[in-house]
N, C-alpha and C positions, 0 to 999 in steps of 0.2 A: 806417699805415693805407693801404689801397688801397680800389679802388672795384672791384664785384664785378655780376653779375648772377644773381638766382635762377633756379638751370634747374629744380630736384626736392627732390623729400623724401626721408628716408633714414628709415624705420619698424624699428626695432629693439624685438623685446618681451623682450630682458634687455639692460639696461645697468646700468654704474656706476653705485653710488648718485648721485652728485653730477649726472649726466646725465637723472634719471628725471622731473624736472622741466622739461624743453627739449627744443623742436623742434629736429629735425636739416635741416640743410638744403646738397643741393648749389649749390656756387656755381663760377662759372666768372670771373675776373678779365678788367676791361675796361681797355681806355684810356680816361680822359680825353677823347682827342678824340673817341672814337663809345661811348659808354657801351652802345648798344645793338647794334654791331656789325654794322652795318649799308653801312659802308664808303662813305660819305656825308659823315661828321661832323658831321651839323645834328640827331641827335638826333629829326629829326622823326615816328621810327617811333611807333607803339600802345607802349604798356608791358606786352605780354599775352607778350611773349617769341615770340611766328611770325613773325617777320620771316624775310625768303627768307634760305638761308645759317645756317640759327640750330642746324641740328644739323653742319652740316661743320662750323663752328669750333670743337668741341669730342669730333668724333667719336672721336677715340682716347681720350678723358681725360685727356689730359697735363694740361689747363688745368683741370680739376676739382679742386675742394679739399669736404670737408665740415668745416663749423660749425655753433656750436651761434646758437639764436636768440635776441638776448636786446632783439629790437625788431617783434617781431610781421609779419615781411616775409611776400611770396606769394612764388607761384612768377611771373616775367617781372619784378620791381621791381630795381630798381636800386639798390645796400643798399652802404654803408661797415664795410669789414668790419679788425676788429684781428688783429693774428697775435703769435705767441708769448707771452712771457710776460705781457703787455698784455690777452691774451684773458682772462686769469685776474682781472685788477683789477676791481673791482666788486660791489656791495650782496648781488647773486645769483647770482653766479659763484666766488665765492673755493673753495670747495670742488671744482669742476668741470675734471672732468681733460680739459683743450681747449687745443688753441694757435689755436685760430680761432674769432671770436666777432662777428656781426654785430650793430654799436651803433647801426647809422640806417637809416632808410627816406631815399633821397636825394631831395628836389624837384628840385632844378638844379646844370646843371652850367654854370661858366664857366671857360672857356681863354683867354687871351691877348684879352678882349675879345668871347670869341664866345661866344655861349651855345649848349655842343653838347649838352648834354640838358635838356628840360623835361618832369615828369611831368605824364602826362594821366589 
């Protein structure tokens, strides 16, 4: 599992059967120490995703993954997200053709003692 941030939605009007039930969602993969990316590490930003810096860190797309929803996140929340065959485990996913599948909306994050995100 990794810990991810929501940047966007991905609107497709034909998918896979198994997909036509789930939100698509871009996500961009965070550290642990700044969940929000803000090059700080205290996490103290807004959870709305505009924090300054919030489109460089992902301007080429390299760091872009899409997954499907299966925890009701937005766009700027801070979501734990499964990959590969893991993405498939589950009540409403066994049929759905994804190697990436976000399981949690995150409240908090602690490292080493510190607490570098808390949702607002």
């Amino acid at each position: 599992m990794q810990l991810a941030r929501v940047r966007g939605n991905v609107v497709a009007s034909i998918k896979a059967p198994g997909l036509a039930a789930h939100k698509l969602l871009v996500l961009e993969a965070v550290a642990a120490a700044d969940p929000m990316g803000e090059g700080n590490g205290n996490g103290s930003g807004n959870a709305d995703g505009n924090g300054d810096g919030d489109r460089a860190s992902a301007a080429d797309g390299a760091a872009l993954f899409v997954a499907i929803d299966l925890a009701g996140a937005g766009v700027g929340e801070v979501v734990l997200v499964t990959r590969g065959s893991a993405a498939r485990i589950g009540s409403d996913s066994d049929a759905v053709p994804t190697d990436a599948a976000v399981i949690a909306i995150v409240d908090s994050v602690q490292l080493d003692g510190s607490q570098t995100f808390i949702k607002r």
